[in-house]
C-alpha positions in Angstrom: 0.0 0.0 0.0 1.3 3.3 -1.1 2.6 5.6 2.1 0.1 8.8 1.2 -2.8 6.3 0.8 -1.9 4.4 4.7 -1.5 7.7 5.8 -5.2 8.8 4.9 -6.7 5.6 5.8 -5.1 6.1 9.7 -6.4 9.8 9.5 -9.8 8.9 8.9 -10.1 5.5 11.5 -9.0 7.6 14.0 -11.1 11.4 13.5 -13.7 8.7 13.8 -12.5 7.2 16.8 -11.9 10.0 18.1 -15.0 11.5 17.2 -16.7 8.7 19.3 -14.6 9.1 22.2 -15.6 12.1 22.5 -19.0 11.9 22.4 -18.7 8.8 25.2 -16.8 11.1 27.6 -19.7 14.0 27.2 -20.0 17.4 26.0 -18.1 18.5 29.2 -14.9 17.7 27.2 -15.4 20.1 25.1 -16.9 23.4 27.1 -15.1 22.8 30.3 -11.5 21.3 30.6 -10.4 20.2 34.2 -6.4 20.2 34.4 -7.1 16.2 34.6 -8.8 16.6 30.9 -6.5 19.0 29.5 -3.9 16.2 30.1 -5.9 13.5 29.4 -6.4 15.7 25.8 -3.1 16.3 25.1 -2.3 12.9 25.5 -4.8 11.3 23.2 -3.8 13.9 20.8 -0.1 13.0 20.7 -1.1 9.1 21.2 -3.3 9.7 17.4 -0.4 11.9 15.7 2.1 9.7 16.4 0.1 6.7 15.4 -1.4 8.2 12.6 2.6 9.0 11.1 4.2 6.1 12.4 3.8 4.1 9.5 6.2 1.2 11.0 3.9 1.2 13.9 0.9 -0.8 15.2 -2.4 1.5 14.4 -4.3 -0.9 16.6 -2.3 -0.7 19.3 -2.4 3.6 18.9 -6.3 2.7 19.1 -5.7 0.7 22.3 -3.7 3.4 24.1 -6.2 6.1 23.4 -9.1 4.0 24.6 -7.2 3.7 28.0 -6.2 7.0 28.4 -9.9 7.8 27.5 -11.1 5.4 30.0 -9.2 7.2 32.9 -11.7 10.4 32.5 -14.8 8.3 31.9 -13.9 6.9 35.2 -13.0 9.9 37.2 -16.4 11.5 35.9 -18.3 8.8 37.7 -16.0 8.9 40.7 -16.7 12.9 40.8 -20.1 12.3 40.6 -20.3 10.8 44.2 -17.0 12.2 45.7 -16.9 15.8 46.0 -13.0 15.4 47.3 -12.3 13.8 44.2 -14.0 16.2 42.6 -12.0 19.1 43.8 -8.9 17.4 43.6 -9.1 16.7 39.9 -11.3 19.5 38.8 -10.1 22.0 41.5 -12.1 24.6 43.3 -12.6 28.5 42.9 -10.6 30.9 44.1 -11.7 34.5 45.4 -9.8 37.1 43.6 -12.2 40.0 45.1 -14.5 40.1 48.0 -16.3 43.1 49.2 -14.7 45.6 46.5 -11.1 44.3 47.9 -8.5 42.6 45.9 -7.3 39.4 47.4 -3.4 39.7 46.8 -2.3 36.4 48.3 -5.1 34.6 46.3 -3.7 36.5 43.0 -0.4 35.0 44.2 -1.4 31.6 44.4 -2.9 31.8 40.9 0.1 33.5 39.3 -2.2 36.2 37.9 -1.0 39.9 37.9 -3.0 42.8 38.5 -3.1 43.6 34.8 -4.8 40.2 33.9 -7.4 40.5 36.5 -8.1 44.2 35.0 -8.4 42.5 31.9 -10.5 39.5 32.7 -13.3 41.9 34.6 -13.5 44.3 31.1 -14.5 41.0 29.6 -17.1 41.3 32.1 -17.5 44.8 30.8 -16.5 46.0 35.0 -13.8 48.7 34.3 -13.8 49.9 38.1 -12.7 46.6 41.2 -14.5 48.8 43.5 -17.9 48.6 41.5 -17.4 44.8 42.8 -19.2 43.1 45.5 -17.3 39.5 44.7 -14.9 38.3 42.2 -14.0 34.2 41.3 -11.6 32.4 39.8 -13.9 29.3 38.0 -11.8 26.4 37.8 -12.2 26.7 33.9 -10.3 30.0 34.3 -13.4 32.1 33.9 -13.8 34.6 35.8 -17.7 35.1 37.8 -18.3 38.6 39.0 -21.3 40.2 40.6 -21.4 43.6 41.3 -22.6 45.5 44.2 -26.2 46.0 44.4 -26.2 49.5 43.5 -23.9 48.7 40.6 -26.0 46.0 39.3 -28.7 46.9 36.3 -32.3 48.0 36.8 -34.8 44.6 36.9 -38.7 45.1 36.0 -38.9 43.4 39.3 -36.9 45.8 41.5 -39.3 48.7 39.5 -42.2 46.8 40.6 -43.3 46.3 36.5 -45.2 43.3 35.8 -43.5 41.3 32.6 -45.2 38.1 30.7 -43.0 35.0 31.0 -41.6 33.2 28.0 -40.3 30.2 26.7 -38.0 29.7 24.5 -38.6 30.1 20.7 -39.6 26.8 18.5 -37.7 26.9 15.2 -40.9 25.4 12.7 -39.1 26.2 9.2 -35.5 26.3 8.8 -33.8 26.6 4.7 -37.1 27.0 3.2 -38.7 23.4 4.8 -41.1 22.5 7.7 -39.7 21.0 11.2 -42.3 18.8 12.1 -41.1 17.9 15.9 -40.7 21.5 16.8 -44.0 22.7 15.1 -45.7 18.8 17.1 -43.8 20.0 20.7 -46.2 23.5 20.3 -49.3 21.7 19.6 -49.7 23.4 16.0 -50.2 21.8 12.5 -48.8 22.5 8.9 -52.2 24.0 8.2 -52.0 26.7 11.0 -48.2 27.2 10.0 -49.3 28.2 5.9 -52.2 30.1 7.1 -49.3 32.1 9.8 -47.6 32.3 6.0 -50.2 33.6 4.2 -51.0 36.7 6.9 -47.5 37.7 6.5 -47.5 37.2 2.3 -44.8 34.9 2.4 -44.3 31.2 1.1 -42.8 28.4 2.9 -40.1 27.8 0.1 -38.9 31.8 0.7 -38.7 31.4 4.2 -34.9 30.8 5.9 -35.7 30.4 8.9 -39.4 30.6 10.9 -39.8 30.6 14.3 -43.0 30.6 17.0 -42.6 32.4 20.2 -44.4 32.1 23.5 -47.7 33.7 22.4 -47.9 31.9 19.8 -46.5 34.3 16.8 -44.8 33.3 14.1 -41.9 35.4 12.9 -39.8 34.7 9.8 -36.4 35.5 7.9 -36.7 35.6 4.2 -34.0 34.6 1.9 -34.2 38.1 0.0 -32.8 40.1 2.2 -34.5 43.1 0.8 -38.2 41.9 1.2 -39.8 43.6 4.2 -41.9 40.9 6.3 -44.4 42.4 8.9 -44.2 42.4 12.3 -47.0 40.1 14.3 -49.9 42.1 15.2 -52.7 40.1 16.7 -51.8 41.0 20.0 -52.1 44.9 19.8 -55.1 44.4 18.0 -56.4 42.3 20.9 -55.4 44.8 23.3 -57.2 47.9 21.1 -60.4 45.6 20.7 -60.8 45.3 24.6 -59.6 49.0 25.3 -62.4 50.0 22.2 -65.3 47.4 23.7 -64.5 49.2 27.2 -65.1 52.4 26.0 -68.0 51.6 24.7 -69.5 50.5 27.3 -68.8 53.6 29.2 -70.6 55.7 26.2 -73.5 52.9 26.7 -73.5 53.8 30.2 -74.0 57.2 29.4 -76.2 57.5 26.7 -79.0 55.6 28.2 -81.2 56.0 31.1 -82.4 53.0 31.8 -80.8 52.7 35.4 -80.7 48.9 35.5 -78.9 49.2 31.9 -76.6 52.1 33.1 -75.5 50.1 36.2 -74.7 46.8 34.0 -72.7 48.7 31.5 -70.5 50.7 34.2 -70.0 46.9 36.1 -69.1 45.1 32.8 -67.1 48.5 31.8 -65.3 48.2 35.5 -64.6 44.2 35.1 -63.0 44.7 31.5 -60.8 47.7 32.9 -59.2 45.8 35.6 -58.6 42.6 32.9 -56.9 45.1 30.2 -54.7 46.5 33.3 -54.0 42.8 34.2 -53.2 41.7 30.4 -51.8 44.9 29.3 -47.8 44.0 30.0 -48.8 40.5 27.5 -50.2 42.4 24.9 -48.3 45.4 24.4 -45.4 44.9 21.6 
């Protein structure tokens, strides 16, 4: 067998071992490295290079050796899992680098950060001031978790007392121009209600890049022509004008006639639709 062609065959056995080693030891590997991984990794990469060009070499036993070295992770993950020792040991703990709008010096120390690279790691943060800080951490993925003081922290609808709707997250129905059944299925909607949500907005599915369906139910789309202008949804301010129009007129019911047992039933109803529009008011306004 020609070198270049043993040399492709090994690349693509082991990406694909690899690839399935990887999705064994969990999505962890990938978004959060503990210095036992980070070995671990760099060890399974050299193990693969050098089996991969060592063409004088066993490939199998390359294959071997990385499922070992991968089983040593896959094991310490379920040992973590019920020893928090263990789990500190081998994924390590965080460290405080500011408490109470103080820089912990000694902690800094330990770390072997400088005051310049805890600067920088708090504009990632987007904190340019340490004293704007109520407390600092060091993750153990070397991210750094800040929380600032309380009057540094940004304005909440609930600390100004506003009432908000709650959400969930967006279902994406179409995506490159076709229909996602299981997403549209998880909302309890059908293709039918999905073309007619089309057909409002003068659209057709095979335009469509992606579509999506938010909490209340609207559908909002992305057009492949970037220069075709899709309306927003506007069933809910229309709901929210019909009630504030049907209250209204039952106040000018109220007053126009003079029946009294009339008058006093439109200025009740009138009363009991106000206080629902005041309730539904933060859902309905766009």
């Amino acid at each position: 067998m020609p070198e270049w062609l043993d040399v492709a065959l090994r690349s693509v056995m082991f990406v694909i071992f690899l690839f399935f080693v990887t999705k064994v030891l969990g999505k962890k590997q990938i978004a959060q490295l503990s210095f036992f991984e980070y070995v671990t990794g760099i060890t399974i990469g050299s193990i693969a290079a050098e089996s991969i060009m060592g063409l004088d070499g066993n490939m199998f036993l390359g294959l071997l050796g990385i499922g070992i070295v991968s089983l040593i992770p896959f094991l310490g993950g379920l040992i973590s899992l019920k020893s928090k020792k263990f789990r500190d040991f081998t994924e390590g703990k965080g460290t405080i680098f500011i408490k109470d709008g103080k820089v912990m010096e000694d902690n800094l120390k330990k770390e072997r950060y400088t005051v310049d690279e805890l600067l920088e790691l708090l504009r990632n943060k987007d904190v340019f001031q340490v004293s704007d800080v109520q407390f600092a951490v060091l993750e153990p993925t070397g991210d750094l978790s800040v929380m600032l003081k309380k009057e540094n922290q940004p304005l909440t609808a609930k600390d100004l007392n506003i009432k908000v709707a709650s959400i969930k997250e967006p279902q994406t129905v179409i995506m490159d121009g076709k229909i996602l059944d299981e997403p549209l299925a998880t909302i309890g909607y059908s293709r039918r209600w999905l073309k007619t949500e089309l057909e409002k907005l003068g659209v057709t599915i095979e335009n469509v890049f992606i579509g999506q369906v938010n909490s209340y139910g609207e559908l909002t789309v992305d057009v492949f022509d970037d220069k075709l202008q899709v309306p927003s949804p506007q069933e809910r301010p229309l709901i929210l004008a019909t009630m504030k129009k049907c209250q209204a007129d039952l106040e000018l019911f109220a007053l126009a006639t003079e029946n009294k047992d009339a008058k006093e039933l439109y200025v009740k109803n009138s009363e009991k639709l106000q206080k629902a529009i005041d309730k539904v008011t933060h859902i309905l306004k766009s």
